[in-house]
Residue frames as qw, qx, qy, qz and C-alpha x, y, z in Angstrom:
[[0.873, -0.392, -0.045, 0.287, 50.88, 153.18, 147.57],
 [0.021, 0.933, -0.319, -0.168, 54.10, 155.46, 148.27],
 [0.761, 0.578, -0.247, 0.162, 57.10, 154.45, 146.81],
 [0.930, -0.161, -0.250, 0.217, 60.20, 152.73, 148.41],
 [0.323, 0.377, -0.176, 0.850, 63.00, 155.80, 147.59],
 [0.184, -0.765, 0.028, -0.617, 60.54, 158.11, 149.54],
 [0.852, -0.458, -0.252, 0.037, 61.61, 156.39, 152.80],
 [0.057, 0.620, -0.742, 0.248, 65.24, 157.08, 154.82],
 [0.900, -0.144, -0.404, 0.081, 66.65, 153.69, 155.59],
 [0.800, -0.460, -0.016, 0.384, 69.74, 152.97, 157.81],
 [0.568, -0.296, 0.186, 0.745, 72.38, 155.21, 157.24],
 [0.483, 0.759, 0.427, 0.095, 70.16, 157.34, 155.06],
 [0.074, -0.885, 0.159, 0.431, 72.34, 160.77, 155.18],
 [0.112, -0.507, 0.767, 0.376, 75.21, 159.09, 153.14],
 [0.175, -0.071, 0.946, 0.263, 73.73, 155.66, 151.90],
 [0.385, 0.114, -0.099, -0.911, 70.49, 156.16, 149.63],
 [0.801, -0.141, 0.215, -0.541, 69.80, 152.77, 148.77],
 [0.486, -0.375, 0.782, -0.110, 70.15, 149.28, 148.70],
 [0.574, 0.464, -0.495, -0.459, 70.44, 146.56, 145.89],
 [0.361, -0.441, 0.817, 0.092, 70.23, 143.06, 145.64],
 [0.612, 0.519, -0.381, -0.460, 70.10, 141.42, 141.81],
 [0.626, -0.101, 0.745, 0.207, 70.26, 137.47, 140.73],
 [0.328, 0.473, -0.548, -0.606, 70.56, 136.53, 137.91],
 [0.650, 0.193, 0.695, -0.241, 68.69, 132.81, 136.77],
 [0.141, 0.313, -0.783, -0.519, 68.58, 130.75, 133.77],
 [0.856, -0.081, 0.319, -0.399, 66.07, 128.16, 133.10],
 [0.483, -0.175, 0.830, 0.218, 67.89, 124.48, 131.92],
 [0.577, 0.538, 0.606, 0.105, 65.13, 123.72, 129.15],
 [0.164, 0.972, 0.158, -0.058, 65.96, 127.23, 127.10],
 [0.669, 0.155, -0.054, 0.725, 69.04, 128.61, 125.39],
 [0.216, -0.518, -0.334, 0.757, 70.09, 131.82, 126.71],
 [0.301, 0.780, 0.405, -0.371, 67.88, 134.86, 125.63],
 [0.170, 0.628, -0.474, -0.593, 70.53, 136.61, 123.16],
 [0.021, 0.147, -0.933, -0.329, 70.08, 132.77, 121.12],
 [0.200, 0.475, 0.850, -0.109, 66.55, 132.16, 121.73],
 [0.115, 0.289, 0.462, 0.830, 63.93, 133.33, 119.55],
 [0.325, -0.252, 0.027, -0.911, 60.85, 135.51, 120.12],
 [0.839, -0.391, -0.319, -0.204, 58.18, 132.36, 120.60],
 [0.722, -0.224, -0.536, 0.376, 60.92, 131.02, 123.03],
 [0.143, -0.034, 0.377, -0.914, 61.48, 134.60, 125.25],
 [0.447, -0.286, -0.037, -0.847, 57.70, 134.61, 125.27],
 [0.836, -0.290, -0.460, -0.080, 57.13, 131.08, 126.70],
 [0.471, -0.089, -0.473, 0.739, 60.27, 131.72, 129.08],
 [0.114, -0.258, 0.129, -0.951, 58.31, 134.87, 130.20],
 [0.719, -0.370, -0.425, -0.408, 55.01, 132.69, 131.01],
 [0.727, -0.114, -0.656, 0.165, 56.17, 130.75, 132.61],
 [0.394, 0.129, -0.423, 0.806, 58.24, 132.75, 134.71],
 [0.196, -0.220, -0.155, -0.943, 55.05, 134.50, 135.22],
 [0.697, -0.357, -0.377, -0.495, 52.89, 131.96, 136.14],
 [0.569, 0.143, -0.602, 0.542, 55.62, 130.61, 138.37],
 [0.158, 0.085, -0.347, 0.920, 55.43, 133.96, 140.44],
 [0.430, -0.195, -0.023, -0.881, 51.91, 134.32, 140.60],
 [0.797, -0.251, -0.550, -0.008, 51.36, 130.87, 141.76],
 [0.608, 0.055, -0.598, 0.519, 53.88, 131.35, 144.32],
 [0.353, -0.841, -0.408, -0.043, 52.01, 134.47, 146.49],
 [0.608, -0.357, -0.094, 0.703, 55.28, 136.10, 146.62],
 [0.108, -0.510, -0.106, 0.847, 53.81, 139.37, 146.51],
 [0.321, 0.765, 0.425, -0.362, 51.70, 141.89, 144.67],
 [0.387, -0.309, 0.465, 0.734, 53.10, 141.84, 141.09],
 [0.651, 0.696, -0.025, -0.304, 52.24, 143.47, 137.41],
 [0.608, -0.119, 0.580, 0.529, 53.22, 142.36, 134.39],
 [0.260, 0.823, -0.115, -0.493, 54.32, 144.55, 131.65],
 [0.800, 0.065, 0.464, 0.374, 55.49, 143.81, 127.92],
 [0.562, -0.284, 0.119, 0.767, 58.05, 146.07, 126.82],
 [0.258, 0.137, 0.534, 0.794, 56.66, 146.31, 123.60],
 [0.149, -0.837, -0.476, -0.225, 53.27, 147.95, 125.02],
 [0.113, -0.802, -0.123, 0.573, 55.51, 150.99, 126.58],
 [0.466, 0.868, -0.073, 0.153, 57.06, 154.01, 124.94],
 [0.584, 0.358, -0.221, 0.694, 60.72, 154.95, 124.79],
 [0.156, -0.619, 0.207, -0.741, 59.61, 157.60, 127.65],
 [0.842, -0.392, -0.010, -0.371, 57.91, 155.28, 129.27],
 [0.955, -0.047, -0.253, 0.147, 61.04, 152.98, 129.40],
 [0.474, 0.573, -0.242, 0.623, 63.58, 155.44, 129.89],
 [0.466, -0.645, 0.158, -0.585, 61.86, 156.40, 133.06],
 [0.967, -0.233, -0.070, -0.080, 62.17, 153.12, 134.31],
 [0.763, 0.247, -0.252, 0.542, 65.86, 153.08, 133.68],
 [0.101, 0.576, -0.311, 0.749, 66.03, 156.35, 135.57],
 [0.891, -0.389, -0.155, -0.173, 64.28, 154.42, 138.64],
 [0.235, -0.362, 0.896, -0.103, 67.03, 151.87, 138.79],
 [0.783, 0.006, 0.457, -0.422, 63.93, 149.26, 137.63],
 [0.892, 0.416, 0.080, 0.159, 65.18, 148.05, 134.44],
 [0.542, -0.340, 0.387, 0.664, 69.23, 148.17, 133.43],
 [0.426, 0.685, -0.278, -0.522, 69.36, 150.70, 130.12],
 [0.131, -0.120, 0.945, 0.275, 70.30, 147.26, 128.31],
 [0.253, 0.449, 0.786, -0.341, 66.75, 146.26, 128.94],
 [0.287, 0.727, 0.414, -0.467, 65.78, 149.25, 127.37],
 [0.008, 0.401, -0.645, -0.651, 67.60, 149.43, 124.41],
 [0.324, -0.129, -0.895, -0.279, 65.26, 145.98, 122.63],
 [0.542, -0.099, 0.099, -0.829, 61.82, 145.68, 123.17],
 [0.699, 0.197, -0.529, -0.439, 61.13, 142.31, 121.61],
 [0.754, 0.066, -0.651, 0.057, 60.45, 139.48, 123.28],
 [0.366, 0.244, -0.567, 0.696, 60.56, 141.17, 127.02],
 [0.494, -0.659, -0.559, -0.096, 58.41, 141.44, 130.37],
 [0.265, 0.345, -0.671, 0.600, 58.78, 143.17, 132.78],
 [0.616, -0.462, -0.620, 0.150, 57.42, 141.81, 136.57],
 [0.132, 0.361, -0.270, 0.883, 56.83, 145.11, 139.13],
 [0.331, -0.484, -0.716, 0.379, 55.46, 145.22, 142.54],
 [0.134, -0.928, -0.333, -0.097, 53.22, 148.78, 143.48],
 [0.242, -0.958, -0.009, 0.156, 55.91, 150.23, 145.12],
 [0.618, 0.710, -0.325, 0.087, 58.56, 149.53, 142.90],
 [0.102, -0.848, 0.514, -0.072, 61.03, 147.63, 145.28],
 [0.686, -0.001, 0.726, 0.048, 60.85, 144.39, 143.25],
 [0.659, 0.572, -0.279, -0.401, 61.23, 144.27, 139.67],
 [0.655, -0.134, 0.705, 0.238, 62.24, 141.35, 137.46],
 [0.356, 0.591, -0.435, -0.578, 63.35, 141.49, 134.03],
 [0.808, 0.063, 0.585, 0.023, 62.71, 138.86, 131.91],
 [0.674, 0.353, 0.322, 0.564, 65.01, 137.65, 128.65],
 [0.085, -0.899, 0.378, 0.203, 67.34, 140.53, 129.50],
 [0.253, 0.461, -0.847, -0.080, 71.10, 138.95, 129.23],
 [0.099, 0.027, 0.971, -0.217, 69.73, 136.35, 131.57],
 [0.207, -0.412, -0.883, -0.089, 66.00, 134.40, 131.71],
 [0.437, -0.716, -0.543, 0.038, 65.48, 136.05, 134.87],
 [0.278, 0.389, -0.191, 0.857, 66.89, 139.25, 136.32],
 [0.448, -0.720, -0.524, -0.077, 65.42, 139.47, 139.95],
 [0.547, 0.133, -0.468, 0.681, 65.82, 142.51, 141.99],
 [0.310, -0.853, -0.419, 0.012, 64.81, 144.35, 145.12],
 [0.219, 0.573, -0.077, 0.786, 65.33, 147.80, 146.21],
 [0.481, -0.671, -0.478, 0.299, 65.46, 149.00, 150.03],
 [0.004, 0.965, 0.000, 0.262, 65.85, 152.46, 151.21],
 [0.451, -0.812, 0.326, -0.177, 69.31, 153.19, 152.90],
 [0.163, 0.448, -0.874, 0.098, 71.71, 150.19, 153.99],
 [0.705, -0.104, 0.510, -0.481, 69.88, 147.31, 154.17],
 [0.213, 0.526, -0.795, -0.214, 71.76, 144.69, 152.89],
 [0.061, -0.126, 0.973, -0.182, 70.59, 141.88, 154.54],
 [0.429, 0.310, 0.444, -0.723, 66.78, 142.84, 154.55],
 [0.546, 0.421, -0.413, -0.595, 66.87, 142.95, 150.50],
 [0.387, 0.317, -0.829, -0.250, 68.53, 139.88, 150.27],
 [0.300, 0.050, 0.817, -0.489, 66.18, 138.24, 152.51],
 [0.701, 0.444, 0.269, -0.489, 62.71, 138.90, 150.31],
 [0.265, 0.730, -0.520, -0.355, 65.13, 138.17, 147.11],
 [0.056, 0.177, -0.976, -0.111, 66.17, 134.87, 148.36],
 [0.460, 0.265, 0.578, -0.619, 62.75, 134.19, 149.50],
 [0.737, 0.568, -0.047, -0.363, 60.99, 134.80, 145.63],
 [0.302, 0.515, -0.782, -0.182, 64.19, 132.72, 144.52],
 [0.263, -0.097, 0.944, -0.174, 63.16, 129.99, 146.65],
 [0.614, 0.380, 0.540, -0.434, 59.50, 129.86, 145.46],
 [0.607, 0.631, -0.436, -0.210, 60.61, 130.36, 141.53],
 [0.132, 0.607, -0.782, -0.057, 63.13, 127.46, 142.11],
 [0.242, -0.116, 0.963, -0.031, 60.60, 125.33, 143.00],
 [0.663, 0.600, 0.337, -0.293, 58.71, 125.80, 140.04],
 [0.566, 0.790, -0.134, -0.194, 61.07, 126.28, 137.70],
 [0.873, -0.079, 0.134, 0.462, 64.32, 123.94, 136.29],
 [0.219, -0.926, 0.234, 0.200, 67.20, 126.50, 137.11],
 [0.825, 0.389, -0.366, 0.187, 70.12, 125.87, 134.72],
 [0.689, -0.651, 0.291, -0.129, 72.39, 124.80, 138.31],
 [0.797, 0.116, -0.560, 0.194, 75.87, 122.96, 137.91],
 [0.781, -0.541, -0.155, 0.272, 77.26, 121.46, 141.18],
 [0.676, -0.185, -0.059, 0.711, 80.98, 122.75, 140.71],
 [0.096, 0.256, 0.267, 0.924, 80.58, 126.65, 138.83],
 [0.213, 0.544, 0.599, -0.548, 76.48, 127.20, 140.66],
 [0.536, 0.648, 0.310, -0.444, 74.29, 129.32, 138.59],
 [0.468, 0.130, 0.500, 0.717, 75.02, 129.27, 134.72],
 [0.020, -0.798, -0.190, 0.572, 74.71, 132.57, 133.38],
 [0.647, 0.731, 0.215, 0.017, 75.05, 134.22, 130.27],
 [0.289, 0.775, -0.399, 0.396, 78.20, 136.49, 131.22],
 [0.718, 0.145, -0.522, 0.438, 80.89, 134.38, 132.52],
 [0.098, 0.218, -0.466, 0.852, 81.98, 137.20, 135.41],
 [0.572, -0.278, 0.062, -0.769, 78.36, 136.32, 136.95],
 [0.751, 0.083, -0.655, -0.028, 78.84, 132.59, 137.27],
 [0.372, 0.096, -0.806, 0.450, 78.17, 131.26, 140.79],
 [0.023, 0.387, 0.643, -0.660, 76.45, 132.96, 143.21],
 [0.133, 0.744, 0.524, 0.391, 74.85, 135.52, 140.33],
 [0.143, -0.906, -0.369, 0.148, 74.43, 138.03, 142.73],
 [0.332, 0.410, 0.095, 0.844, 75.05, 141.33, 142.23],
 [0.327, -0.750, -0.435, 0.377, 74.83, 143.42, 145.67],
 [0.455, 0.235, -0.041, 0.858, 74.89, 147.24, 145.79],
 [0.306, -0.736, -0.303, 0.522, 74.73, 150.32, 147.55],
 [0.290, 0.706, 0.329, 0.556, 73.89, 153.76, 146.09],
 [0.513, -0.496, -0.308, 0.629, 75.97, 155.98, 147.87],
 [0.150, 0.954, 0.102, 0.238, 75.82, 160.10, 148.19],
 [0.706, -0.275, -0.068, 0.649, 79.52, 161.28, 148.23],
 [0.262, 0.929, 0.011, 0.261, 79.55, 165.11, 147.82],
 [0.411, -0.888, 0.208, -0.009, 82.09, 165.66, 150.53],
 [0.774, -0.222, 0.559, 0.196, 84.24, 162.94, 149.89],
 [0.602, 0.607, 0.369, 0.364, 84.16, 163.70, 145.96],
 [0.381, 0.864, 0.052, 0.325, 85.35, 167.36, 146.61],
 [0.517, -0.753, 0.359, 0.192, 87.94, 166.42, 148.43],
 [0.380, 0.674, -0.593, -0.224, 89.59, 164.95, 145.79],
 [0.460, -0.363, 0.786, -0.197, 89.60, 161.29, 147.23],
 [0.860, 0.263, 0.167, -0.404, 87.38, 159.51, 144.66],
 [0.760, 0.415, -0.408, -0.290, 90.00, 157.80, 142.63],
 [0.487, 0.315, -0.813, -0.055, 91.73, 156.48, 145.21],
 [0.568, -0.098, 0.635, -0.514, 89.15, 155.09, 147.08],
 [0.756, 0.523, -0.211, -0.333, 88.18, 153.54, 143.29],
 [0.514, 0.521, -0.665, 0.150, 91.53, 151.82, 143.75],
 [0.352, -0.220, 0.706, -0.574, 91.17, 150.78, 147.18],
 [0.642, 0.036, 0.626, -0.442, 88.08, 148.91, 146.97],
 [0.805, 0.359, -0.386, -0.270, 88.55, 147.41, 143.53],
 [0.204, 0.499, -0.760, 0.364, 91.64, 145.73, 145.56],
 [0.128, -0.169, 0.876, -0.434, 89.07, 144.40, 147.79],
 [0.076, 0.192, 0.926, 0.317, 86.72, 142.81, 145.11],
 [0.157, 0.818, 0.485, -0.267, 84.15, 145.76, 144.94],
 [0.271, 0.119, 0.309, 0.904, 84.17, 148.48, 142.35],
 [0.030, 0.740, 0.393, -0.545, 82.50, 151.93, 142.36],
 [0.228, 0.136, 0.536, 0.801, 81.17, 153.85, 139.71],
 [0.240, -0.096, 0.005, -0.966, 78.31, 156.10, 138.63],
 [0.550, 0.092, 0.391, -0.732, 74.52, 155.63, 139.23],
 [0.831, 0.360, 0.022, -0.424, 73.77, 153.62, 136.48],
 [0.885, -0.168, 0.397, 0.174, 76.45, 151.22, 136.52],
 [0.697, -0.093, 0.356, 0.616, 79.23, 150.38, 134.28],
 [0.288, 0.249, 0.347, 0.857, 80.89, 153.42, 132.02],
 [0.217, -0.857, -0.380, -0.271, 78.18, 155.91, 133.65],
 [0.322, 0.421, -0.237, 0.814, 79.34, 158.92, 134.87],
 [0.364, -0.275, -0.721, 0.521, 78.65, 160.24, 138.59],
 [0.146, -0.576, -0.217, -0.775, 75.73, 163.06, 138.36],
 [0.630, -0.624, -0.150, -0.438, 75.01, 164.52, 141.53],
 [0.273, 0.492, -0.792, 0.235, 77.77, 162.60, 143.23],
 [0.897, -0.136, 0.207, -0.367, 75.83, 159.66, 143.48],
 [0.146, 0.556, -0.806, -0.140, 77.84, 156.50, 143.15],
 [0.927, -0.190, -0.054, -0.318, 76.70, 152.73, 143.29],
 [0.140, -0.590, 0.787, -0.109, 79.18, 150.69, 145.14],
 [0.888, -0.025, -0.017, -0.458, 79.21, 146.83, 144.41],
 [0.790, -0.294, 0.513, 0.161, 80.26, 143.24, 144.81],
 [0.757, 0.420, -0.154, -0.475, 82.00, 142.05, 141.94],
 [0.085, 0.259, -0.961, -0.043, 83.13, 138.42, 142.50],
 [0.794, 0.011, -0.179, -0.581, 80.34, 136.19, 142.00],
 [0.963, 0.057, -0.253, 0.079, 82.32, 132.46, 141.85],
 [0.630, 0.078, -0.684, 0.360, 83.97, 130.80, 144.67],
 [0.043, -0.034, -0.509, 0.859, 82.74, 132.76, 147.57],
 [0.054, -0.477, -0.858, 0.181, 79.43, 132.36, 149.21],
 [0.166, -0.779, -0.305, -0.521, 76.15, 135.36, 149.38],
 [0.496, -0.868, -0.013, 0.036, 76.93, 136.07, 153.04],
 [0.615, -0.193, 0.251, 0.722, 80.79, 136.08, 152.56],
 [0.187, 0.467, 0.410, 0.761, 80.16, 138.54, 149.22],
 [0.197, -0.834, -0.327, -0.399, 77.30, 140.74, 151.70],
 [0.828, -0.369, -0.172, 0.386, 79.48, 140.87, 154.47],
 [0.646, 0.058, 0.232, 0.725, 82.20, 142.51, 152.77],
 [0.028, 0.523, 0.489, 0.697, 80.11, 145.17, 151.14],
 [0.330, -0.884, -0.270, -0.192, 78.49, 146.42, 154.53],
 [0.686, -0.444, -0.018, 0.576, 81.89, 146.27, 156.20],
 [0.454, 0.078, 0.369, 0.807, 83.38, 148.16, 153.17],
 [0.198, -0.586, -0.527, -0.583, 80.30, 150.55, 152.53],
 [0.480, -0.853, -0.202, 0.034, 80.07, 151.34, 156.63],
 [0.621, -0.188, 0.119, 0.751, 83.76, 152.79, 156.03],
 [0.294, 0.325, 0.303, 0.846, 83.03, 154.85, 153.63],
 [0.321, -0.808, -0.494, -0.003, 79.37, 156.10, 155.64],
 [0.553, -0.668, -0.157, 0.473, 82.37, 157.28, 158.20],
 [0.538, 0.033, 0.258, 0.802, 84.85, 158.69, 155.68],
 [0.063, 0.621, 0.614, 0.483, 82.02, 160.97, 154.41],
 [0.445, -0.777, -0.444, -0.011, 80.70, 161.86, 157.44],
 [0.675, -0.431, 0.065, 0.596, 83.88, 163.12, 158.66],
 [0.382, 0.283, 0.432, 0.766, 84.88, 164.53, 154.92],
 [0.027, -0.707, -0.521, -0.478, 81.57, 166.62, 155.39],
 [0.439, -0.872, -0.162, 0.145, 82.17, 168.22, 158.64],
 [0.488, -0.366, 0.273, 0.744, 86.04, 169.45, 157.67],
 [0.206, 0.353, 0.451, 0.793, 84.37, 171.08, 154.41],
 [0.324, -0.765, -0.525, -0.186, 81.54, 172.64, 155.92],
 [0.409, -0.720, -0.361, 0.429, 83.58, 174.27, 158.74],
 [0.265, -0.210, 0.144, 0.930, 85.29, 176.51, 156.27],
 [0.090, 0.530, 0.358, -0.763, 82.80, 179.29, 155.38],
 [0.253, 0.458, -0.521, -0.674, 83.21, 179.38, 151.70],
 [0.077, -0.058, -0.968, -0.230, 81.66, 175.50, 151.37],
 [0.189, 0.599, 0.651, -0.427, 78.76, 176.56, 153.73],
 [0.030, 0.511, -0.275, -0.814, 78.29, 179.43, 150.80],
 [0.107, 0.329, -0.756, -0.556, 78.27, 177.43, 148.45],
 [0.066, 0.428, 0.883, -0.180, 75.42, 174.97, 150.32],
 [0.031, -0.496, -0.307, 0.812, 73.34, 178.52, 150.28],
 [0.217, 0.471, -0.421, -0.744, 74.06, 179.65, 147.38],
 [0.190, -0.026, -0.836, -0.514, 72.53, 176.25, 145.31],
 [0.024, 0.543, 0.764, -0.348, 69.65, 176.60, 147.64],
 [0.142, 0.631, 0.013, -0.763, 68.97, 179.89, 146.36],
 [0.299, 0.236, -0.583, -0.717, 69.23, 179.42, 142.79],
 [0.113, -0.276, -0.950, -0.092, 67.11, 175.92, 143.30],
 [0.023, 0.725, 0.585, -0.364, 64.02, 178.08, 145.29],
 [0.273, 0.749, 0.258, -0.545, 64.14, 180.64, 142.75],
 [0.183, -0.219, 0.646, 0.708, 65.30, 179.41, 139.66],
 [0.375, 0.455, -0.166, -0.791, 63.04, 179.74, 136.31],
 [0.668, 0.518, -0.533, -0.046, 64.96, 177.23, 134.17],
 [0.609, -0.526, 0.593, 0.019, 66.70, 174.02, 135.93],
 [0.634, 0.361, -0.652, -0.206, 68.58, 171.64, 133.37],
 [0.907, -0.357, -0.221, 0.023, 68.81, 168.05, 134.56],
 [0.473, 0.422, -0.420, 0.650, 73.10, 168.90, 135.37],
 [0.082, 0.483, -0.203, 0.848, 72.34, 171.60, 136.70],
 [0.715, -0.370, -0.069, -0.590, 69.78, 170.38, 138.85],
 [0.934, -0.137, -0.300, 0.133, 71.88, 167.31, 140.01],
 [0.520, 0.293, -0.463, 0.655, 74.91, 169.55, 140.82],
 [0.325, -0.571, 0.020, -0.754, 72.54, 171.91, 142.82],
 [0.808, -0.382, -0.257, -0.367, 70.48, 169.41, 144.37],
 [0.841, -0.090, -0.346, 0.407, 73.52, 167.42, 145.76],
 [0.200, 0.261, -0.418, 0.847, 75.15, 170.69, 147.92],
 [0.506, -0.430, -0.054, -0.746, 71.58, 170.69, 149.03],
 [0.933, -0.168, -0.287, -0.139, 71.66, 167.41, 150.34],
 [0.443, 0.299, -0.413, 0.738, 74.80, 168.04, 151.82],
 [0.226, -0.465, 0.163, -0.840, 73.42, 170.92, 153.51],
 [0.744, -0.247, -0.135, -0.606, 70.38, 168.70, 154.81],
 [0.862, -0.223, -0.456, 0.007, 72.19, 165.94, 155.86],
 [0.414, -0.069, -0.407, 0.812, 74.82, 167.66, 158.31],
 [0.394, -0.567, -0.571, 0.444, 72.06, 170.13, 159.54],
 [0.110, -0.108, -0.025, 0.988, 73.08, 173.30, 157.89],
 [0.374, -0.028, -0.087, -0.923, 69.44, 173.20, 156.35],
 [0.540, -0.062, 0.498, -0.676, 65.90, 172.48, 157.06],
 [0.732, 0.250, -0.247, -0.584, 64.75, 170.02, 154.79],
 [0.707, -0.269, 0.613, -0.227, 64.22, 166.39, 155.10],
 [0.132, -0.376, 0.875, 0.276, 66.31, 164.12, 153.05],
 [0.487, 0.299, 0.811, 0.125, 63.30, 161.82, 151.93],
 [0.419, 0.868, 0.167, -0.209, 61.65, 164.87, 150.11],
 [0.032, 0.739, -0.500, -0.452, 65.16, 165.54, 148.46],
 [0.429, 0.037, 0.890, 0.150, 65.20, 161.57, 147.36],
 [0.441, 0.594, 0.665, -0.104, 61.95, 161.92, 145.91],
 [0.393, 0.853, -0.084, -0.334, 62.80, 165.31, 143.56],
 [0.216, -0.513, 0.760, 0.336, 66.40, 163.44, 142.83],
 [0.343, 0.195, 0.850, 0.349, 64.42, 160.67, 140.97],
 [0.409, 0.753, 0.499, -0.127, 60.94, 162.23, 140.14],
 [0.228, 0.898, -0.121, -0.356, 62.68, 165.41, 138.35],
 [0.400, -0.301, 0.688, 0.526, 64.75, 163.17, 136.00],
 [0.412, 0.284, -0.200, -0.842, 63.80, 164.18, 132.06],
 [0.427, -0.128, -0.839, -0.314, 62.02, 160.62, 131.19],
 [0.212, -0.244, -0.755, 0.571, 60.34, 161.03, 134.50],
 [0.047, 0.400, 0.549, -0.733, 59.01, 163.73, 134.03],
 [0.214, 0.137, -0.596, -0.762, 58.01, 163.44, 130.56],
 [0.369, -0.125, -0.919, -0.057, 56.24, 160.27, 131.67],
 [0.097, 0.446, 0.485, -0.746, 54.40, 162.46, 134.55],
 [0.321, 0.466, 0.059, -0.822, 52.99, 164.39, 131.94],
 [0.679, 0.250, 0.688, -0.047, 52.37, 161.71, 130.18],
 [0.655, 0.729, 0.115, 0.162, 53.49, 163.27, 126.66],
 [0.712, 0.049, 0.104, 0.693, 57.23, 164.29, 125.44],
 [0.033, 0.962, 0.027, -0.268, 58.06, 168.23, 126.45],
 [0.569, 0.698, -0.199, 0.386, 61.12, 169.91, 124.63],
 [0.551, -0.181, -0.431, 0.691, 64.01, 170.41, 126.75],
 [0.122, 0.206, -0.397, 0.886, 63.22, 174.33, 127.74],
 [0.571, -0.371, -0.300, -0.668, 59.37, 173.17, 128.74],
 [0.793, -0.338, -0.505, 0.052, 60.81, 170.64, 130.94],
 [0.426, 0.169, -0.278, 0.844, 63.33, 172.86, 132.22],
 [0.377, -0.293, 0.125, -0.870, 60.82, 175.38, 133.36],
 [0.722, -0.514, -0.105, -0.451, 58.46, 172.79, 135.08],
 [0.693, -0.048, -0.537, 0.479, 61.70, 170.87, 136.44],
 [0.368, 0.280, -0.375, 0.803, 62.64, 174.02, 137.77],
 [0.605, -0.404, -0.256, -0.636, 58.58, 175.03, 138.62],
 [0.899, -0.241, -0.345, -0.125, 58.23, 171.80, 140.64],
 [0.583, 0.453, -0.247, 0.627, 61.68, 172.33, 142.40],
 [0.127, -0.270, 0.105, -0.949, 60.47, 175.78, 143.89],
 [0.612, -0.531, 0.096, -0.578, 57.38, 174.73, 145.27],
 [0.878, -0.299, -0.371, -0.048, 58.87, 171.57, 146.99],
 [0.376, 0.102, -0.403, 0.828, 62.00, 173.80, 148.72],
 [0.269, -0.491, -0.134, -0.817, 59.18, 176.19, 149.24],
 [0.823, -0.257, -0.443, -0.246, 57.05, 173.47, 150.98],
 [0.825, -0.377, -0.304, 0.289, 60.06, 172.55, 153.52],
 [0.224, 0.497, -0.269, 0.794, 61.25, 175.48, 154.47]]
């Protein structure tokens, strides 16, 4: 079964994909950082049998402690697990649908950690199947729920709704204009914050960014998703706009060229280098300057990350072995869409 990234969703040029994360507790259970190993592993049953009772989709189940450190790292480079997750093995599950655009963590910070992935801007779509598996888990399972504060949660700044919506935006145009910090200021101002790919204190590789809610308590899921597409179809425009004033000066188109070139005949690609490249390419590809279709760029942006592709090969290369088949693999898929 293909994978979810390899799609273009709704806005695909600019907006790569879509997030939408709860967070869940069960009442009978202290929270996972206090509960011991037997108790994560009964809170994982359950949670398990829960979901497989419920028919809400075609799920595996994985325990942490049966991957490797490649094997998890890859995941983190997904988006399926949160590098927390992967830091601690002990006592953890994880719940993954074939095409990877459902995962659930179990005894992360929280019990439960449900989330789905959609190609593009599709805010409403995620949070549709999301609430869906929430409904069928809630009525199997005692949700720790108070009337006045909603979900209880481990970290306070998650209290209410839980959710945690977001949108993985490509801003090359908009980044070398110099605009990033104070759009950073802007939309923190309007209860979203923006930051690198991998959430908090991650830097932006590739100028990818993930844009998200982050009020959780006193304000409703459609009031909180709302915001975010309103605030997230601004920026689409800003971009769009940003990309066609850089582009007309000659020296940017150059530059689109020029990382095409080194990418279709490089030797050697570090992962950087390969993210700074890739991302003038994608540029290039989404305004037309070049031939190549944006889902096949998606698909080298994750697959050619180094736990990725360690995990392809299914054994742990040195950095200039991966470098040469990053760069190997690279070459024949520019090759391919030309």
């Amino acid at each position: 079964m293909s994978k979810w990234y390899i799609e273009k969703g709704a806005e695909g040029d600019v907006v790569l994909s879509t997030r939408i994360r709860l967070a869940r507790n069960l009442k009978d259970y202290l929270f996972p950082t206090k509960l011991d190993l037997k108790g994560r592993q009964q809170v994982n049953s359950l949670v398990k049998d829960a979901l497989l009772e419920s028919g809400s989709g075609s799920f595996g189940y994985l325990e942490m402690k049966d991957l490797t450190r490649t094997q998890a790292v890859s995941l983190v480079e997904r988006h399926l697990i949160s590098p927390e997750f992967a830091s601690s093995f002990e006592g953890r599950a994880l719940m993954l649908t074939e095409d990877e655009s459902v995962s659930i963590m179990l005894c992360e910070e929280d019990h439960i950690r449900l989330q789905v992935m959609k190609a593009g801007l599709a805010l409403q779509e995620a949070y549709k199947i999301a609430d869906e598996i929430d409904t069928e888990l809630d009525q199997k399972l005692n949700y720790a729920f108070d009337e006045r504060i909603g979900y209880l949660t481990q970290c306070p700044t998650n209290l209410g709704t839980a959710m945690r919506a977001s949108v993985m935006l490509h801003l090359p145009a908009l980044t070398r204009s110099g605009n990033m910090n104070r759009l950073a200021a802007t939309v923190a101002k309007l209860g979203l914050t923006i930051r690198g790919a991998y959430g908090e204190g991650s830097a932006p590789k590739g100028d990818i960014y993930q844009l998200s809610n982050q009020i959780t308590l006193g304000i409703t899921e459609a009031a909180a998703l709302e915001n975010l597409q309103s605030i997230t179809s601004q920026l689409v425009k800003q971009e769009r706009e940003a990309a066609k004033i850089l582009l007309q000066k000659e020296e940017n188109a150059d530059r689109v060229w020029r990382a095409l070139g080194v990418l279709q005949t490089a030797r050697l690609l570090s992962g950087d280098e390969f993210m700074e490249l890739i991302s003038l390419v994608r540029l290039g590809a989404a305004n037309g300057l070049l031939p190549f279709e944006l889902e096949k760029i998606n698909e080298l942006i994750v697959n050619m990350q180094p736990a990725t592709i360690n995990s392809m090969e299914g054994k742990t290369l040195k950095a200039p072995q991966r470098d040469a088949l990053r760069a190997q693999k690279v070459r024949e898929t520019l090759k391919n869409q030309a």
